[in-house]
N, CA, C and O of each residue as an XYZ file, in Angstrom:
440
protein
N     129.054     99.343    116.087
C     128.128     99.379    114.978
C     127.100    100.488    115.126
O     126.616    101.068    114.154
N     126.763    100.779    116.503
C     125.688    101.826    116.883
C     125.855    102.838    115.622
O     125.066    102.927    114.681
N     127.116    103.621    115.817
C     127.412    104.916    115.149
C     127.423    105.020    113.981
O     127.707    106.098    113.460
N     127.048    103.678    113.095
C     127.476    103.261    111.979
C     125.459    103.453    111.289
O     125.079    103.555    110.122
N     124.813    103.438    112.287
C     123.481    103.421    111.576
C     122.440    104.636    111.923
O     122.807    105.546    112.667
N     121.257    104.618    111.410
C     120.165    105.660    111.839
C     119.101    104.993    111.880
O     118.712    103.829    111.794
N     118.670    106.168    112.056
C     116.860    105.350    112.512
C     116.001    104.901    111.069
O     114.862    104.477    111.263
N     116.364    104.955    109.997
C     115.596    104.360    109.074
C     116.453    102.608    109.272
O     115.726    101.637    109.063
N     117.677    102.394    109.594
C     118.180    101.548    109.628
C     117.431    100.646    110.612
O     117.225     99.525    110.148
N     116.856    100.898    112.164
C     116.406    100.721    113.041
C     114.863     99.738    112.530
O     114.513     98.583    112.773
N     114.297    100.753    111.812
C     112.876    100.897    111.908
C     112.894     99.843    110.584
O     112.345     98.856    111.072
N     113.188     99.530    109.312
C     113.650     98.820    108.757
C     113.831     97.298    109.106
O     113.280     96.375    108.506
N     114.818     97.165    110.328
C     115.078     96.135    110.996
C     113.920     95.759    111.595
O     113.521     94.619    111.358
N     113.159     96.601    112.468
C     112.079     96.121    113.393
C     111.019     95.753    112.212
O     110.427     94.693    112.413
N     110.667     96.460    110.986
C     109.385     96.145    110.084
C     110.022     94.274    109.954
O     109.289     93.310    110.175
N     111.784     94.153    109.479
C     112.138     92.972    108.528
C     110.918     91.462    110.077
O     110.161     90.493    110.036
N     111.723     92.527    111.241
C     111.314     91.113    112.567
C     109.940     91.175    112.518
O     109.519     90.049    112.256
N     108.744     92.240    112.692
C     107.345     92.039    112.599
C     106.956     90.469    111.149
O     106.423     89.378    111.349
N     107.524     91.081    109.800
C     107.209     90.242    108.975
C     107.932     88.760    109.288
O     107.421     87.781    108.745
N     108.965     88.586    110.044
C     109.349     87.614    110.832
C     108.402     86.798    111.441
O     108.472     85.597    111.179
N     107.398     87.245    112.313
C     106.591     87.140    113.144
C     105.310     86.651    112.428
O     104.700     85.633    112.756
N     104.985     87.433    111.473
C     103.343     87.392    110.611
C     103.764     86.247    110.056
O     102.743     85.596    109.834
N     105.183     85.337    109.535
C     105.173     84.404    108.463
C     104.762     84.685    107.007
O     105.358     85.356    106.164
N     103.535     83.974    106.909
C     103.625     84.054    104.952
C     102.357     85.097    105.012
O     101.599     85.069    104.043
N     102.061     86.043    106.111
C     100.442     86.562    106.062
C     100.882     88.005    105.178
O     101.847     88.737    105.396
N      99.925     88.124    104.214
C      99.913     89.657    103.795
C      99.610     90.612    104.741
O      98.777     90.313    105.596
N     100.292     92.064    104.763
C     100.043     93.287    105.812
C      99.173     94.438    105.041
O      99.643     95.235    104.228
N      98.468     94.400    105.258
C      97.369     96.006    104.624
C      98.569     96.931    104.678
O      99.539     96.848    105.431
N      98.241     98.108    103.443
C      99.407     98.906    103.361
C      99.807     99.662    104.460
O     100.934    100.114    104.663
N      98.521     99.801    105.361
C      98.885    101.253    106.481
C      98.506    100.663    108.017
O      98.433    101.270    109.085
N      98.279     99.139    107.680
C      98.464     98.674    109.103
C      99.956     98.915    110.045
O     100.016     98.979    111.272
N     100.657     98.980    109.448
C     101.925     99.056    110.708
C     102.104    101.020    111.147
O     102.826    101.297    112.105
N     101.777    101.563    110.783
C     101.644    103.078    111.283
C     101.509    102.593    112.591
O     102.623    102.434    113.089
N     100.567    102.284    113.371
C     100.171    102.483    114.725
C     101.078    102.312    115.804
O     101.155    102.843    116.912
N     102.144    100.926    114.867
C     102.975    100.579    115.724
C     104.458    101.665    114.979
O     104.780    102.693    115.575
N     104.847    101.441    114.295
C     105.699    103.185    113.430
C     105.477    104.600    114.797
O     106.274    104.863    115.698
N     104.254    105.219    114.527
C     103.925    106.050    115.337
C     104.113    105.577    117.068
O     104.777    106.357    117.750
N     103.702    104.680    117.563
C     103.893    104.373    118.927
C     105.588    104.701    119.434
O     105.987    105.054    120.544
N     106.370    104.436    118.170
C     107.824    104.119    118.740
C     108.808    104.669    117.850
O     109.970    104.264    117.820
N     108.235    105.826    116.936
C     109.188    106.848    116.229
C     110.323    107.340    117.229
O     111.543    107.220    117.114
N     109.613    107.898    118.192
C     110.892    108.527    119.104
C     111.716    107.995    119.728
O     112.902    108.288    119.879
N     110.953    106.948    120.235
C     111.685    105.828    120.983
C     113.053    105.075    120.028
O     114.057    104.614    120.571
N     112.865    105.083    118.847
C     113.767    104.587    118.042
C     114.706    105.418    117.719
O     115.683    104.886    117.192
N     114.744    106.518    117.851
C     115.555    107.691    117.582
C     116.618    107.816    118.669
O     117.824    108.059    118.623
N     115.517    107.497    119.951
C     116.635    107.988    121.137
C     117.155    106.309    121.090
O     118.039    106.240    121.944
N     117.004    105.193    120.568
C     117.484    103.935    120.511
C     118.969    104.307    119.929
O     119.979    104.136    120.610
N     118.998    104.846    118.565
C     119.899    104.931    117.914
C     121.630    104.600    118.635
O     122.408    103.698    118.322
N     121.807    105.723    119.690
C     123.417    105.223    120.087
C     124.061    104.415    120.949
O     125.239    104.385    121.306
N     122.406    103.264    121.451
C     122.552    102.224    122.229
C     122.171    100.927    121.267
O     123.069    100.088    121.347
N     121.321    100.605    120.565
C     120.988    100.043    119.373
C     121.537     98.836    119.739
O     120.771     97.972    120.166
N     122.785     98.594    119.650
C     123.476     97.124    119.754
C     123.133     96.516    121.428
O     123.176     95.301    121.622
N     122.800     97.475    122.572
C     122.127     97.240    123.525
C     120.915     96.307    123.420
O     120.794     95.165    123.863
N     120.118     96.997    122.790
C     118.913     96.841    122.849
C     118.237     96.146    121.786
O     117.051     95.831    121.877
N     119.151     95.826    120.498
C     118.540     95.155    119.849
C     117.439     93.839    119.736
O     116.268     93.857    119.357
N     118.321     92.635    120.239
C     117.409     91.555    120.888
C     116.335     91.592    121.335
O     115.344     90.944    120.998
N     116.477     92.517    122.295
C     114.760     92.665    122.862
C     113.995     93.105    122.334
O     112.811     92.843    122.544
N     114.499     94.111    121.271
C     113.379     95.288    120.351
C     113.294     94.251    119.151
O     112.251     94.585    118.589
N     113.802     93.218    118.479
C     113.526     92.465    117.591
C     112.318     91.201    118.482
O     111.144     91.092    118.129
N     112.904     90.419    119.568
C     112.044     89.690    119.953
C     110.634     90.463    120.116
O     109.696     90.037    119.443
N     110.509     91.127    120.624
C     108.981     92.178    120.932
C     108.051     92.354    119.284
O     106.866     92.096    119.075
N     109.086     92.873    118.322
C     108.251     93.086    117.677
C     107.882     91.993    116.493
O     107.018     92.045    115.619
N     109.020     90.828    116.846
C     108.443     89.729    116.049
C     107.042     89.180    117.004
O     106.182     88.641    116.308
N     106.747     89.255    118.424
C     106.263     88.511    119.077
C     105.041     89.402    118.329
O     104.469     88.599    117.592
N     104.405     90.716    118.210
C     104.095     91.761    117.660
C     103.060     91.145    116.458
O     101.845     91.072    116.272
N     104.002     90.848    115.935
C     103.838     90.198    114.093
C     102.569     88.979    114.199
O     101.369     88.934    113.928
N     103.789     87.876    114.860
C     103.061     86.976    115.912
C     101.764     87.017    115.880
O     101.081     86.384    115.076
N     101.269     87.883    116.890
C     100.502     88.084    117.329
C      99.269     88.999    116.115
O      98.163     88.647    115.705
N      99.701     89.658    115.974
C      98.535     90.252    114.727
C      98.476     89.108    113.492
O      97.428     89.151    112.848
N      99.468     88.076    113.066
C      99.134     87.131    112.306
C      97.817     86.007    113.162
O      97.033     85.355    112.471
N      97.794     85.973    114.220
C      97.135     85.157    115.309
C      95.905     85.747    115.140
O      94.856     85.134    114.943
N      96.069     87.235    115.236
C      94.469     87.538    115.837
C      93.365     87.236    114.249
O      92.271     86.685    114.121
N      94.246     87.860    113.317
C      93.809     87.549    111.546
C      93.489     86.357    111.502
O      92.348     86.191    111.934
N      94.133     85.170    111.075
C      94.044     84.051    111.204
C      92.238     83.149    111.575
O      91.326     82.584    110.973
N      92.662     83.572    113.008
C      91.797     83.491    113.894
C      89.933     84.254    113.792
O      88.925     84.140    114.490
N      90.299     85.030    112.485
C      88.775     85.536    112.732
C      88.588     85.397    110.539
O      88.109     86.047    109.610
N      89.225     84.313    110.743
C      89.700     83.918    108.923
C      90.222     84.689    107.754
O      89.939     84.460    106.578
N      90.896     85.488    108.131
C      91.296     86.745    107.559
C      92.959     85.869    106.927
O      93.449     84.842    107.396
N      93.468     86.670    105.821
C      94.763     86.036    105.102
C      95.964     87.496    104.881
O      97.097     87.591    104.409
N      94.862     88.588    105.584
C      95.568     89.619    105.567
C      95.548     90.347    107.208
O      94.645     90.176    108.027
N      96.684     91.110    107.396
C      96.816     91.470    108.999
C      96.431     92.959    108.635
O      97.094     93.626    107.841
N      95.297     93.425    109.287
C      95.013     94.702    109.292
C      95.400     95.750    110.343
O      96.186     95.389    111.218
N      94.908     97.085    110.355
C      95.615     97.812    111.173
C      95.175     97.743    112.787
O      95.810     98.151    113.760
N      93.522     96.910    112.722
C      93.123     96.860    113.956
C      94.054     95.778    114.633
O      94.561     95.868    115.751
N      94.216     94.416    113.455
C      95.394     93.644    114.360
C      96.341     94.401    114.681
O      95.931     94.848    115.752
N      97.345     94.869    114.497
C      98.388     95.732    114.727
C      98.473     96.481    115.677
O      99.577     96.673    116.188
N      97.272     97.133    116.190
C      96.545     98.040    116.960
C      96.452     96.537    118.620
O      96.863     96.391    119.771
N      95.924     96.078    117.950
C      95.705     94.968    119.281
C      97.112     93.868    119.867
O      97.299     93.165    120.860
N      97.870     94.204    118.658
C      99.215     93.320    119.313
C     100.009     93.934    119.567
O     100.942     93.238    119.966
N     100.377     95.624    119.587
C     100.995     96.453    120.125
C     100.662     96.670    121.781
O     101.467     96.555    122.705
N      98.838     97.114    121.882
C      98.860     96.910    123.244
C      99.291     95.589    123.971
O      99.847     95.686    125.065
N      99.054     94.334    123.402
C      99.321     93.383    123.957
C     100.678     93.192    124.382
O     100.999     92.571    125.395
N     101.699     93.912    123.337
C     103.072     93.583    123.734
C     103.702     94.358    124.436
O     104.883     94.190    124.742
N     102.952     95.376    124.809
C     103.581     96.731    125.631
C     103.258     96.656    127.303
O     103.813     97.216    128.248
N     101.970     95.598    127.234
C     101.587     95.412    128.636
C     102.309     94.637    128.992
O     102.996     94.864    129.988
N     102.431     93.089    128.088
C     103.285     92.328    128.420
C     104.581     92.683    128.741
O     105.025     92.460    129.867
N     105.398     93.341    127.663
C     106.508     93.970    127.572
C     106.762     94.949    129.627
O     107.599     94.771    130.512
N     105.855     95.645    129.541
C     106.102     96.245    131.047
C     106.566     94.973    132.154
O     107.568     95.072    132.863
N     105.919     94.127    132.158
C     105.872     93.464    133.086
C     107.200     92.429    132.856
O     107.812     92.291    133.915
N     107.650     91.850    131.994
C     109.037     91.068    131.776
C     109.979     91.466    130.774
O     111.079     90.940    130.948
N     109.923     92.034    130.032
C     110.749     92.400    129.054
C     111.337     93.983    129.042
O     111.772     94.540    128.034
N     111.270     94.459    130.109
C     111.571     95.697    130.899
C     112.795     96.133    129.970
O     112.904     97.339    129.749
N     113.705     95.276    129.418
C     115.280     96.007    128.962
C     115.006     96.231    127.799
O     115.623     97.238    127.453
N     114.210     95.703    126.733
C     113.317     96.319    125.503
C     113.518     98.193    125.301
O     112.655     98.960    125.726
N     114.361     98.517    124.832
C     113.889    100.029    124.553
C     113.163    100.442    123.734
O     113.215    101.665    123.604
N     112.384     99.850    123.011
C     111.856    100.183    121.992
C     110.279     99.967    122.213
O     109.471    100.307    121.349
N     109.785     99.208    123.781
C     108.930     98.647    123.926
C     108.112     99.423    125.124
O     106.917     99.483    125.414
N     109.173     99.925    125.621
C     109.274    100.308    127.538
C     107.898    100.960    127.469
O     107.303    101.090    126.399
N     107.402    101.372    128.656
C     106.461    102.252    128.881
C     106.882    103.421    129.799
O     106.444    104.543    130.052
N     107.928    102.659    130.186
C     108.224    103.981    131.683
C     109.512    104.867    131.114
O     110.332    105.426    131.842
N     109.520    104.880    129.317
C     110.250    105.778    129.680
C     109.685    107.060    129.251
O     110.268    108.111    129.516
C-alpha cells in the first residue's frame, strides 16, 4: 500500500486521528500548523515505510488530540487552540522519546 500513497495522504490520516483524539471539541483554524510544521519532513521521509509505522504515528497523534482537547476543556474552553496544540506536541514527543521510540512520525532522534 506504501507506494500506492503520498504525503497529503499521510498528513490527512494523522489530522482524521488528532480529531479522533479531540472528540466533539472544535479546532481554531491554524491551531494544528505547529504540529503540520513539527513533522512535514518527517512525513515525507515516512512515505515508503508508512504501513510500518502507521499505528504508532496514528496512536501519538490521537494521544496529541487527546491531550489538547484535555488541556481546553480544563481551562473551560469548547475550542482547542494553537497554544493547546503547541503543549500536546511537546508533551507527546517527550513522552514519545521515552516509549514509543518506533513512532516515525514522532521520533526525536531522528
Amino acid at each position: 500500500m506504501a507506494d500506492t500513497i503520498d504525503t497529503m495522504d499521510i498528513a490527512l490520516q494523522l489530522v482524521a486521528a488528532f480529531g479522533q483524539g479531540a472528540g466533539i471539541m472544535m479546532i481554531d483554524t491554524n491551531a494544528l500548523r505547529p504540529a503540520y510544521e513539527a513533522y512535514v519532513s518527517d512525513i515525507t521521509r515516512a512515505v515508503p515505510e508508512w504501513d510500518t509505522h502507521v499505528l504508532g504515528s496514528i496512536a501519538a497523534v490521537r494521544a496529541m488530540g487527546a491531550y489538547a482537547a484535555h488541556r481546553a476543556l480544563s481551562e473551560r474552553r469548547l475550542t482547542i487552540s494553537r497554544e493547546d496544540v503547541e503543549a500536546a506536541l511537546g508533551v507527546v514527543r517527550h513522552v514519545n522519546a521515552r516509549s514509543l521510540a518506533r513512532c516515525r512520525i514522532t521520533r526525536l532522534d531522528d
